[in-house]
N, C-alpha and C positions, 0 to 999 in steps of 0.2 A: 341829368347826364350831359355830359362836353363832347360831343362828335363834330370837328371843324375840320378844315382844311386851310392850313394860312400857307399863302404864293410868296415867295418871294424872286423880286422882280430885279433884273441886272439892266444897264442899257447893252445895247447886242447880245444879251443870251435868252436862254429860253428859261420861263419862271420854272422855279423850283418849291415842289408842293412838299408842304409837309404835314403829316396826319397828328390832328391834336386831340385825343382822347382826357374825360377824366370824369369823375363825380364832384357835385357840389354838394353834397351827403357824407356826414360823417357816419356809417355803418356799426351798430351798437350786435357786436360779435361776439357777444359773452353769453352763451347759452342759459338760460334756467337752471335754477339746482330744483327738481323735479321731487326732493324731499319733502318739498312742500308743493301745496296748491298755487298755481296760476289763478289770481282773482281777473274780472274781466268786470266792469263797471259801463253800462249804458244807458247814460242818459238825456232823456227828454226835455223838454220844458211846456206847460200848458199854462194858459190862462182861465182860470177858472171862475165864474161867478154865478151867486149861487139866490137865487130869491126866494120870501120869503115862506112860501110854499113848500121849498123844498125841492125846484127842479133848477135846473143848473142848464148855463148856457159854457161853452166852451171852446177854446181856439188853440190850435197846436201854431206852436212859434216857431219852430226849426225845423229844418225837412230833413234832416239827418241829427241822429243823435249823436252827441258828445259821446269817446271812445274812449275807457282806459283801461291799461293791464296795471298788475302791480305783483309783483315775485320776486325771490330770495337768489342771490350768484354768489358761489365762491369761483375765486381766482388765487393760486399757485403758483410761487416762481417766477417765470417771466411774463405767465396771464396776469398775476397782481400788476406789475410794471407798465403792462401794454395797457391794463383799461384805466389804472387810476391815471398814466398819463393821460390817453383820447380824454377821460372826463374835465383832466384837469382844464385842458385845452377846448374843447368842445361844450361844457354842460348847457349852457343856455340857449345854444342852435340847436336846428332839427335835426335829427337822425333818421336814418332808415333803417326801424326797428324791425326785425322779425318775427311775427304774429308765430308765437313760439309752438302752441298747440295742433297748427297746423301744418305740422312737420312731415315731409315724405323724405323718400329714397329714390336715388337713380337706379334703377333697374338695370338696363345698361352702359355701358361706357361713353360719355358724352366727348365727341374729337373738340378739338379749338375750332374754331370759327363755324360753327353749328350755328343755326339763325333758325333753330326749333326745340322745344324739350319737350322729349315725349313722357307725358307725366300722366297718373289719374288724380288729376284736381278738380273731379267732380264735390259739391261742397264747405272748397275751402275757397276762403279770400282771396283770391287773384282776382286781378279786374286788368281789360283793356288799359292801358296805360298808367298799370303802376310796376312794383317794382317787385323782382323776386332774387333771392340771396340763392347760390350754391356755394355751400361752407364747407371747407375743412377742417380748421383750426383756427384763432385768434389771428394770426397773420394772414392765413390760405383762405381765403371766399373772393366772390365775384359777384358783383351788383349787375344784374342784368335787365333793362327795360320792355314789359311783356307789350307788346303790339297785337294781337291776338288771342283768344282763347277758345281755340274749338277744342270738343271733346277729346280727350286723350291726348291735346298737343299744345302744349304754351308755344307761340309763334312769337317771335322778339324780335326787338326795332332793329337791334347790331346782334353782328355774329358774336359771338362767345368769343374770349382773349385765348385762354387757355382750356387744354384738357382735363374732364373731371372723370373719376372712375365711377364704375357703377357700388354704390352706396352712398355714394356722399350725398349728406343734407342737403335739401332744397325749400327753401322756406318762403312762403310772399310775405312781404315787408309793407309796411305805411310810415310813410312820414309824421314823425313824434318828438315830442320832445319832454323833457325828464318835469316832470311837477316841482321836482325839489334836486338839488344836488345833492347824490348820496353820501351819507354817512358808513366811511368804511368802520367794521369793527375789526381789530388787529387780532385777530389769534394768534399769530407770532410774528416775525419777523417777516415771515414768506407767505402767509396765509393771512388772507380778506374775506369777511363775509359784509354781504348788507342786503335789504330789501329796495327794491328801485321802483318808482311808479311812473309812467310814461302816460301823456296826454298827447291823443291823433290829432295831429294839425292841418288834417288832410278831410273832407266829406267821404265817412263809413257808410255807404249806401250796402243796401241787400234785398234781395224780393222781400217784398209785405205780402203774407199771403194770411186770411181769414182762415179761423177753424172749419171744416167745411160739411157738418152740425147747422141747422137752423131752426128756429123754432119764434115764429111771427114776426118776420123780418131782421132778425139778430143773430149772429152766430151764439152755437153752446159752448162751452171750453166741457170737451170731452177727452182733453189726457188724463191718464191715470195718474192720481200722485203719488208719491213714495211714502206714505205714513211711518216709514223708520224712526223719524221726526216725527213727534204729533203733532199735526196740522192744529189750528188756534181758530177760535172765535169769538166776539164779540160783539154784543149789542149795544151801539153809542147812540148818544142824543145832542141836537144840537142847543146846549143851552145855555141860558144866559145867567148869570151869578149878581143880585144886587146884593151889597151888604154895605151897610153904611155905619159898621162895628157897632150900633147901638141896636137894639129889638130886635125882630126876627128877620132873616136871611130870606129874600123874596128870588124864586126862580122858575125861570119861564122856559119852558121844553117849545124854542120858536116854532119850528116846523109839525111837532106833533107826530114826528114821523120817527121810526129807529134807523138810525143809519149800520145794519149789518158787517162787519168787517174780519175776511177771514181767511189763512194763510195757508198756505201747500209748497210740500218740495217735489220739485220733479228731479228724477233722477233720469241722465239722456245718455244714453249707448249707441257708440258708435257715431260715425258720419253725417247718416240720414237722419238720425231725431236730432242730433247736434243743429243741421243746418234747418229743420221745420221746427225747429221750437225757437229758432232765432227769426225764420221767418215770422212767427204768430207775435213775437216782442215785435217787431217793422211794424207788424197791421195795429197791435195794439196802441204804440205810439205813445209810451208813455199811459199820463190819463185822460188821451183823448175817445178813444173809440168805446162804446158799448158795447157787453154782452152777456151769454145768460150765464151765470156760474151758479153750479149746484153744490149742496153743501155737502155732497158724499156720502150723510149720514143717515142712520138708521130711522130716518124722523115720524115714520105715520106706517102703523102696522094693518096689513087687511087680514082679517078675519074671516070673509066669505067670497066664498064662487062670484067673480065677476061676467058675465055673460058677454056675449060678443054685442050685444045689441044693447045693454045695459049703461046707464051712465051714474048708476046711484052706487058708489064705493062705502064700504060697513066698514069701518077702520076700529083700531081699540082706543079707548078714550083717553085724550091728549091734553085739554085744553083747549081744544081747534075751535071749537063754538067759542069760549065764553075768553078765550084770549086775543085769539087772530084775525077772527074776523073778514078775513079774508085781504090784510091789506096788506101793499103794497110787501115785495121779499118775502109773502107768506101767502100767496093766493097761485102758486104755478108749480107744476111738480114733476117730475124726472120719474117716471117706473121704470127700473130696470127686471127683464126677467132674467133670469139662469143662463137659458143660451144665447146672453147679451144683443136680445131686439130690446130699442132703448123706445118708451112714448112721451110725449110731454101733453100734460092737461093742464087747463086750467080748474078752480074751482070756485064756480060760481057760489054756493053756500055750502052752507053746514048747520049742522043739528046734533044735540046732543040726545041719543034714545031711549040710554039710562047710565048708570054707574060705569059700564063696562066698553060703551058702544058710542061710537057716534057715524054719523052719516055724508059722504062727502057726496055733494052733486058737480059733475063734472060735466066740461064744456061738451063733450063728444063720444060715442062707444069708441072703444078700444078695435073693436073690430076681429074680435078673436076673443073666447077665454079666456081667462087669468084665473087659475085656482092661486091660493096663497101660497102653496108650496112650490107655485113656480118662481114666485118673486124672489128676487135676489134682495135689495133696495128699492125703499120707494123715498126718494128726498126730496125736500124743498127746493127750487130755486130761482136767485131774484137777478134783475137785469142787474149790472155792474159797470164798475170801470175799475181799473189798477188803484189802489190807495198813492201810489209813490209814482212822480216821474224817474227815478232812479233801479234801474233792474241789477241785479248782480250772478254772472256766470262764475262757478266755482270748477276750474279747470284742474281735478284729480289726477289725470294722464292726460295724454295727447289726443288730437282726435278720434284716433282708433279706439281709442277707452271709453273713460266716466267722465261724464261732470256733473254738477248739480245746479239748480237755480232754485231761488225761491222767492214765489210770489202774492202779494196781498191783495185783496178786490175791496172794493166798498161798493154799497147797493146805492143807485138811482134809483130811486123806486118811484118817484114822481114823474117818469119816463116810460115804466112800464106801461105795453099796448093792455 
């Protein structure tokens, strides 16, 4: 933003001040067509190396992730005119985008030269000295610079130019610029549509906050996921393929180990799980951070009264003996009961009893009975990190709504306590 005052100086008079306002932003004011999804792209970067065991040393490289949106605009009439000009003119400088989902209203009448807005931007992207848009129209908005953010009040560097009514858009902005010069598509003469992607040119910081679940110095990821999508799983191996096109194909499973890998959508409602589920992507960091992710699934059935003081679990026969063995993504387990107290055990062995039964010895009693009719889920699960530095927010509505995200784990299992 441009706030100066340039003097001009006469001999024998008195200087004459004159106030110079402006932005060095060109302002990207073509709202979302909300027919479709708001994509929202964050990502990481990690350096990862991995020995021959199977445990992995790792380093995060950027302290804030890479930021993008990417969404559909039509423009009509004089909006076709006004933004293919700005792009014509502007595409390869930064903009001051508006972080379009997290969209409010004026409540009430905001006068000109107001040096506060009283807003609830608990949740959404405003920060100390970035920038927030009140919009009207393609020509009507005002770029306003936040200095402040106490509860219920955006505090700004300069007063406000002019007066805005109560409803008008109020949006916080980040400096961005377009990935690619859009392609308009002509529906006719007066009518443009295209899809636009914007890259932050700005550091997207947010609290990092841990799942706040522990289970032997690691957090659990205890959201619910949306199985609407079926969640996916996979057993990988790290292996090595000789083949020298003549005689038999020689291959070496390195590590000895299965690298587990397996997906979930979450679906986030509203404000609050919008902004704690973007919190737990900051702590995750990409694939640097570990933790314990359970496989949600039906995987080990009890058959008899567990005693409060008891640590020998009678499960129906799995394979647990003569497959698992108790290693690594397959030795630690999630009991959920019914009225969701959740425990985690380990399990030291196993024993098959007969055809029907086998026996799980666990690190600890429970501490309470467990008949099997109170079990809701008993599943496996193994330490983790994200498969991908790349997270993706699928913005349905605006904040107040829906989005979705969806994320992959891979097991460390060479890391597990």
């Amino acid at each position: 933003m441009i706030d100066a005052i340039l003097t001009f100086e006469f001999a024998g008079l008195d200087g004459i001040p004159v106030t110079i306002t402006g932005r060095r932003l060109q302002a990207w004011a073509l709202p979302a067509d909300w027919g479709s999804n708001i994509e929202e792209e964050l990502s990481w970067l990690t350096q990862i190396q991995q020995a021959v065991d199977g445990s992995e040393d790792s380093e995060a490289l950027r302290e804030a992730p890479r930021r993008q949106w990417e969404f559909d605009v039509v423009a009509d009439r004089r909006e076709r005119r006004i933004i293919e000009n700005a792009v014509y003119d502007w595409a390869a400088r930064i903009w001051a985008m508006p972080v379009m989902p997290d969209r409010s209203e004026l409540a009430a009448d905001l006068p000109a030269a107001s040096e506060a807005i009283a807003l609830d931007h608990a949740h959404l992207d405003y920060v100390a000295g970035g920038l927030a848009m009140l919009w009207g129209d393609l020509q009507r908005y005002e770029l306003v610079e936040i200095a402040t953010t106490e509860p219920g009040v955006l505090g700004l560097a300069r007063p406000t130019l002019q007066p805005w009514p109560a409803g008008t858009r109020v949006y916080p902005c980040r400096a961005a610029r377009l990935a690619e010069a859009p392609t308009w598509r002509r529906r006719s003469d007066q009518v443009i549509t295209s899809r636009v992607r914007f890259e932050a040119s700005e550091p997207c910081d947010w609290p990092a906050v841990a799942p706040p679940a522990m289970y032997l110095g690691y957090p659990v990821l205890e959201w619910r996921a949306d199985e609407s999508d079926d969640p996916t799983a996979s057993s990988l191996r790290a292996v090595e393929i000789l083949d020298g096109d003549v005689g038999l194909v020689s291959i070496d499973d390195i590590t000895g180990r299965a690298w587990a890998q397996q997906s979930h959508d979450f679906t986030l409602a509203g404000r609050s799980e919008r902004s704690a589920h973007r919190s737990y992507l900051y702590w995750l960091a990409g694939r640097y951070q570990r933790l314990w992710v359970p496989t949600f699934a039906d995987d080990v059935q009890q058959l008899e009264l567990l005693t409060s003081g008891v640590s020998t679990l009678f499960v129906a026969a799995a394979g647990i003996t003569a497959h698992l063995r108790q290693q690594p993504g397959r030795r630690h387990l999630r009991i959920e009961r019914n009225d969701g107290t959740v425990h985690y055990r380990e399990v030291l062995s196993s024993s098959e009893l007969d055809a029907d039964r086998e026996l799980l010895l666990i690190d600890s009693p429970l501490g309470a009975d467990l008949a099997p009719e109170q079990v809701r889920v008993i599943s496996w699960m193994a330490l983790s990190r994200q498969a991908s530095d790349r997270v993706g927010i699928t913005h349905i509505t605006d904040s107040e709504g829906a989005a979705r995200s969806r994320l992959s784990f891979v097991t460390v299992g060479a890391h597990e306590p």
